[in-house]
N, C-alpha and C positions, 0 to 999 in steps of 0.2 A: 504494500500500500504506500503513494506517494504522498510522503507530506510536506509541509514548509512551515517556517519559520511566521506565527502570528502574533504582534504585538497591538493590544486595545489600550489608548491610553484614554482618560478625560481627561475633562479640566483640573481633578484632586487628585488621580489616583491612576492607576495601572491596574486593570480591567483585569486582562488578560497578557499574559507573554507566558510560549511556548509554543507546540508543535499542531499543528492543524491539516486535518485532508481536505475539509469544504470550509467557506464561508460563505455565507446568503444574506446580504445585504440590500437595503431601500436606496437605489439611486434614483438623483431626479428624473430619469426616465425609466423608472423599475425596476423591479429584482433584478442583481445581478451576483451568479456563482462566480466564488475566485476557487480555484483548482490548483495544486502543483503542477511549477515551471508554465505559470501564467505571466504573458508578454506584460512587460513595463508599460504600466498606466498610472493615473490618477484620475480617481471620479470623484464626485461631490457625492454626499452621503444627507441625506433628507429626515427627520423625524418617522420610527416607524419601527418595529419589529426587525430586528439581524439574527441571525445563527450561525453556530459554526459545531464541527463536530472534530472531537481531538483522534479516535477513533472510528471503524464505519459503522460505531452504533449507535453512542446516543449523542444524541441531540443537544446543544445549552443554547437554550433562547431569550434574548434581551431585550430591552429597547433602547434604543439610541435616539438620540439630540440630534441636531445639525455636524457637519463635519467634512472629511473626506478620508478616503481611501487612498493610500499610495502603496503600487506593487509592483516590485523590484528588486531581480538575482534571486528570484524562489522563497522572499520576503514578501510580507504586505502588513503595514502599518495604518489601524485603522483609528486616527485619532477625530473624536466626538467629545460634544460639549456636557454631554452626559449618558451614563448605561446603567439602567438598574435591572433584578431579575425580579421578574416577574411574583416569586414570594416578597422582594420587596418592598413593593408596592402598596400606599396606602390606599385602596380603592376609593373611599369616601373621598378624600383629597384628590384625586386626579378628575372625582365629579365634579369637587366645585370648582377647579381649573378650568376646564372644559366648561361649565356653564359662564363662570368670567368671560371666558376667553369671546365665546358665542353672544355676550352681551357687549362687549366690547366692540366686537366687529356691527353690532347693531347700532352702534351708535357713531354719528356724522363724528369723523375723525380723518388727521391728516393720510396720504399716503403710506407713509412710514407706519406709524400707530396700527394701520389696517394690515400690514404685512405683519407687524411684532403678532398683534392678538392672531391672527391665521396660522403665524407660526408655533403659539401657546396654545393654539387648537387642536393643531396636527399633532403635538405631544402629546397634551391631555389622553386623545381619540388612541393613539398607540399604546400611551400605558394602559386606561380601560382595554382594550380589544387582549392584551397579553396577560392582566389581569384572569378576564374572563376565562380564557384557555387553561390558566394555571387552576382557578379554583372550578373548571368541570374535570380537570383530570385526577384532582385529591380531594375528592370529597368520597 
């Protein structure tokens, strides 16, 4: 099995570093798998659900912030503005985010202001949706 070299940092802390076969990442134009002796790139990295698995069986699923992807010499380094899992997540709080967020974009605001609240939206909507998945599979 081929793997590479995956380091997650955020903005506090070191996510992840060590050995990975898949990543599946939110780029702004959709999931995209990074594989071993995947060609040198950089993508942008979106609010939204990532995975990666260290071996070909299970799965660690997160959510990630804003950010990007750089993959390079059988490395890829995915730094984001934030990664939580799924257990920890406060669900009650990523509601009322998500409703802020949804009343803020309701209301006459500069351009900027309308992109911040959309972007506290798309968060909000990723940690609910990762939430929900963690607690139908442990209950």
């Amino acid at each position: 099995m081929n793997t590479f070299k995956l380091k997650i940092m955020t903005s506090n802390k070191v996510f992840y570093d060590g050995k990975c076969v898949k990543l599946i990442i939110t780029a702004t134009d959709g999931a995209l798998e990074i594989m071993a002796n995947h060609e040198a790139a950089v993508f942008a990295v979106v609010p939204g659900i990532f995975r990666y698995t260290r071996d070909d069986s299970e799965w660690i699923e997160a959510v990630s912030g804003n950010g990007f992807v750089m993959v390079y010499n059988n490395e890829a380094m995915l730094i984001i503005d934030s990664a939580e899992l799924p257990e920890d997540i406060d669900m009650v709080r990523a509601e009322e985010a998500k409703e802020r967020a949804e009343e803020q974009m309701r209301q006459d605001r500069s351009q900027r202001e309308y992109l911040h609240s959309k972007a506290s939206l798309a968060r909000a909507m990723a940690r609910l949706k990762a939430t929900s998945k963690y607690n139908k599979y442990n209950q």
